[in-house]
C-alpha positions as CSV (number, residue, x, y, z in Angstrom):
1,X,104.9,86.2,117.7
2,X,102.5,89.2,116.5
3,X,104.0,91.4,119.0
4,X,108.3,90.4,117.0
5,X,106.5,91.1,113.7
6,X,105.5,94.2,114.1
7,X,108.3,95.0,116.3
8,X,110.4,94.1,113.2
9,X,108.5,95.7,110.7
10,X,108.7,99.4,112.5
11,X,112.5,98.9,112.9
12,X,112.8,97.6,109.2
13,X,110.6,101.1,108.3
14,X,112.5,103.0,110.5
15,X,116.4,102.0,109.1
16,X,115.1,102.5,105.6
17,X,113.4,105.6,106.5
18,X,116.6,107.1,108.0
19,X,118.8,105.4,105.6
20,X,117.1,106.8,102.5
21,X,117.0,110.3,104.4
22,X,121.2,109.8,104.8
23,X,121.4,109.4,101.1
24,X,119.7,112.7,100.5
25,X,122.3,115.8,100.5
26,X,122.1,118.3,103.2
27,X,121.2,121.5,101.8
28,X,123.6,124.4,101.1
29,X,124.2,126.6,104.3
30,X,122.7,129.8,104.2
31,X,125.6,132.4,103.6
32,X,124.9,136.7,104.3
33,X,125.0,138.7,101.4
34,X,124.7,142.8,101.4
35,X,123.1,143.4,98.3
36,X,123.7,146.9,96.7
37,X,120.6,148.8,95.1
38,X,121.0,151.5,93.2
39,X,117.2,153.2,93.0
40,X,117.9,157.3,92.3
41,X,115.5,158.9,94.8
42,X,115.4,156.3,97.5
43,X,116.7,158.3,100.1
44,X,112.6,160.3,99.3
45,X,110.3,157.4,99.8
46,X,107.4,158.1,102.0
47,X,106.8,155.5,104.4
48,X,103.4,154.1,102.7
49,X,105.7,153.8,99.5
50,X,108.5,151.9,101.6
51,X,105.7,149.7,103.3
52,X,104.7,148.8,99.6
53,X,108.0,148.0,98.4
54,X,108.2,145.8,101.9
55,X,105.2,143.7,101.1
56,X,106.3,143.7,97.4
57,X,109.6,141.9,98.6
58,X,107.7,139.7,101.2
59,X,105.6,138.6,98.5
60,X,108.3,137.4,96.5
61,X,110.2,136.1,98.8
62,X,107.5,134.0,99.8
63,X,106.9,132.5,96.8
64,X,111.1,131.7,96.7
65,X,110.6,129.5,100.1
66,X,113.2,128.8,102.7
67,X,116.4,129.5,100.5
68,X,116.5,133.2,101.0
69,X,115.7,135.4,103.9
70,X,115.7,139.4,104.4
71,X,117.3,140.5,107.6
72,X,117.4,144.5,106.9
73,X,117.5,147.6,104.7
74,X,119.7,150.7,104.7
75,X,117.8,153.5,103.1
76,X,120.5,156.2,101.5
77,X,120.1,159.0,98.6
78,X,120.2,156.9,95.8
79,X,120.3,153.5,97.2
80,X,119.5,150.6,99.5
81,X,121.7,148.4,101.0
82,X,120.1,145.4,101.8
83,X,121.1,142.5,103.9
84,X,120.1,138.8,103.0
85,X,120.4,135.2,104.1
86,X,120.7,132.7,101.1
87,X,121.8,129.7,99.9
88,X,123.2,131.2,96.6
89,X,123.9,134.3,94.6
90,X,121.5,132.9,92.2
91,X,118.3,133.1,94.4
92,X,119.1,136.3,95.4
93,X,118.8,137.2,91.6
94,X,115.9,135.4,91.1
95,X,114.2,137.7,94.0
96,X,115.6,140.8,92.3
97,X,114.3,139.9,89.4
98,X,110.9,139.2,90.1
99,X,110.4,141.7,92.5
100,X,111.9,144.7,90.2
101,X,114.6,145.7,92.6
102,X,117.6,145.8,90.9
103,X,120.9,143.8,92.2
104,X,123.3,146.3,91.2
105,X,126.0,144.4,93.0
106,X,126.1,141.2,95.8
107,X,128.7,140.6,97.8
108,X,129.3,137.7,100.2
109,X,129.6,138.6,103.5
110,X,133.0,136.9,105.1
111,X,133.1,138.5,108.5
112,X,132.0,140.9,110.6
113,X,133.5,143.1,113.2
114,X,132.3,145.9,115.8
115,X,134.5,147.6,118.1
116,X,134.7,144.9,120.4
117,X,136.6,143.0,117.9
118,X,140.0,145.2,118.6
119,X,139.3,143.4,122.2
């Protein structure tokens, strides 16, 4: 008799456990974005100042959590192009503005090709 009650009990916990977790919305996908940078001089930066700006944006981006990721930087003359994974434009503002790298312009990535896509 013990041995049914408790039985019951963990399936009871259990359905409401995973019924209270299917009324909880899924969160937004993560979509790419190629954010634009426009910083005059970039193209210059030593690698110790690079390696700062790094750990500046990891810093940041830590304290944002799971909702934005960096995959990778192009360094040119006057400007970074920057690659990200995040649930929304917004976040992606948020991390330029707290990190005081400048969003000049975001763009959502909608496909990507290579030359093996003419295959």
């Amino acid at each position: 008799m013990i041995k049914q009650r408790v039985l019951f009990l963990l399936a009871t916990l259990v359905l409401g456990v995973s019924s209270a977790m299917a009324d909880t919305p899924a969160p937004a996908p993560m979509q790419r974005y190629v954010i634009e940078r426009v910083i005059p001089g970039a193209g210059k930066m030593t690698a110790d100042q690079l390696r700062a700006a790094a750990a500046k944006s990891n810093k940041v981006l830590m304290e944002l959590g799971p909702d934005i990721q960096w995959v990778q930087s192009y360094v040119t003359g006057d400007k970074l192009y920057c690659v990200y994974n995040a649930r929304s434009e917004e976040v992606i503002k948020r991390h330029a503005e707290r990190s005081g790298f400048p969003a000049s312009h975001i763009s959502a990535v909608t496909a990507v090709i290579d030359p093996t896509t003419a295959h």
